[in-house]
C-alpha angles and dihedrals in degrees: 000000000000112000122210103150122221136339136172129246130182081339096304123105121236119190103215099190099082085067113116095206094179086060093094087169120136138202111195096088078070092039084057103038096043096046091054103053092051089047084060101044097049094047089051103050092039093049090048090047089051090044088051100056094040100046105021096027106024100213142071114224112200091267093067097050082047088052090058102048083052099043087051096052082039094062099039099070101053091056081056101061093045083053095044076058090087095056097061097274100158094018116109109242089237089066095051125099105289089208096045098022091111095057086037091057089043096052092048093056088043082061089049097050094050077051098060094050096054090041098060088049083054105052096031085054096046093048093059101041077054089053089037091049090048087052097051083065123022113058110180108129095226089063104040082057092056093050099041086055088041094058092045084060085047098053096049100046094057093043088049085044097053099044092051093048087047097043098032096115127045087242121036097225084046084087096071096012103084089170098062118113127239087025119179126178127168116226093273093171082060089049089055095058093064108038095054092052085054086049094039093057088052090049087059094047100056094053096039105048097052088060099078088051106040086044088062088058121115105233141146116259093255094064094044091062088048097057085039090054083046103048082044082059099049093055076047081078096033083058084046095061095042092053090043081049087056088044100057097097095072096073089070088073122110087217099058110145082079105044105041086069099098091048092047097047096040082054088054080046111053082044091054101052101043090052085051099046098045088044087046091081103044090064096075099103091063096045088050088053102039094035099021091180102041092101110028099098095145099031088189092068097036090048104047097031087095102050087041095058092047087043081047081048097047098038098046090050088063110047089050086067082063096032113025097178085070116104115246095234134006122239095251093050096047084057105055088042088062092045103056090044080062097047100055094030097253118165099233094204087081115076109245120254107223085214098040085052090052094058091052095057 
């Protein structure tokens, strides 16, 4: 452990000696392998989402526009951080370039900055594809409430994000440009901190308030397990964003193109997931047609569930001629109606025929 004491740099004090200079270990071989396998994940799921509603369904719902805009942000920042590679991320500053170390370190947080921003589009589109997804199917007006208000706190929280890592230096540049004089930046680690708790507790409750209304739903066992794997993977990204929370210290190091690693790679992470687990279901048709019977673990129900919604249709229409204050559809019926529109490619915005679904079966 060599020991020099502090020095300034750019007007900020870096006690030097904390550097193991005899630690020559390096990150960016896991920058690189783990952002491209993400990469890849996410661009398969979401092209065979988007395959399955053109050419099984026929038709793209919002979610699936919403699912784009994410995947596209999403994929973005990882490509970032194998390009930031470059520019030292996951090399330790004492194995730069001592000549050209300074301009090194400000490129690379030039990369992160650029990082943080894409970041914040990625997460604040997939949330509410997630919300919008939740919506198409559950219609009970206390949750919808709770989406719609959900979403507000969303929205927000990405707009104030994204002005604050924009603005967070006077000037801009001043954010990867430690030499520039009159330079003002406000504690933006601190203001991590808080905004990802914030981020963190509406990642919970969008895994958590759908439960009580997907578990009343009528469903074979199979299907069961598979919302079970997805919400699993869902808290997946809520684990993600406790652990990056736990991880934020890191970002007050001098050397942190090789600290901020974890937190890189666990943000890549928690974008990944939620684009895969929300794409996950919406596969089904092409499992149905490529494993028919994958998921037919109880064929009675499998078998009778269409005629049943259009009988719950048919039924409920009529009895809101004699009681007018009785919903048209329960949850649980609207469900398995629009899954099994999904399932044999049936556009939902036409009402369903209880003979022309008989002839399907």
């Amino acid at each position: 452990m060599a020991s020099f004491g502090v020095v300034t740099v750019g007007g900020m004090s870096v006690d030097t000696s904390k550097f193991d200079l005899s630690d020559h270990s390096s990150r960016s071989n896991a920058v690189r392998s783990s952002c491209i396998v993400l990469i890849a994940l996410v661009a398969i799921f979401v092209s065979l989402r988007i395959f399955v509603r053109l050419y099984i369904i026929r038709k793209i719902f919002a979610d699936d526009v919403l699912i784009m805009i994410a995947a596209t942000f999403t994929i973005a920042l990882p490509s970032v951080c194998i390009a930031a590679i470059k520019y030292g991320l996951g090399t330790h500053v004492w194995l730069l370039n001592i000549a050209t170390v300074m301009q090194i370190v400000s490129s690379c947080i030039q990369y992160l900055y650029v990082c943080q921003v894409v970041y914040t589009c990625a997460i604040a589109f997939t949330k509410i594809a997630i919300i919008s997804s939740y919506l198409r199917f559950i219609h009970d007006k206390v949750f919808r409430m709770a989406m719609y208000i959900t979403g507000a706190v969303i929205v927000c929280l990405r707009f104030t994000s994204l002005f604050a890592t924009v603005f967070q230096c006077t000037p801009v540049r001043a954010a990867w440009n430690f030499f520039l004089p009159k330079r003002h930046c406000i504690n933006f680690v601190d203001y991590l901190y808080a905004f990802s708790a914030i981020s963190v507790t509406t990642d919970i409750i969008l895994c958590v308030l759908p439960w009580p209304y997907l578990w009343k739903l009528k469903m074979p066992r199979k299907q069961r397990i598979i919302l079970c794997l997805l919400f699993a993977g869902g808290a997946g990204a809520c684990v993600a964003g406790i652990v990056r929370i736990g991880l934020l210290y890191t970002l007050r190091s001098f050397d942190i193109p090789f600290t901020c690693v974890p937190c890189l790679i666990l943000s890549v992470v928690e974008c990944s997931l939620g684009i895969i687990c929300v794409s996950i279901p919406a596969l089904r048709p092409l499992i149905v047609r490529l494993y028919p019977k994958a998921l037919q673990t109880d064929r009675s129900w499998s078998r009778k569930s269409p005629v049943q919604s259009a009988a719950l249709a048919k039924k409920s229409s009529k009895s809101q001629t004699k009681h007018t204050n009785q919903p048209e559809m329960t949850d649980s019926s609207n469900f398995r109606r629009d899954q099994d529109i999904e399932s044999r490619g049936i556009d939902n915005s036409v009402p369903i025929q209880p003979q022309r679904l008989a002839t399907r079966v």
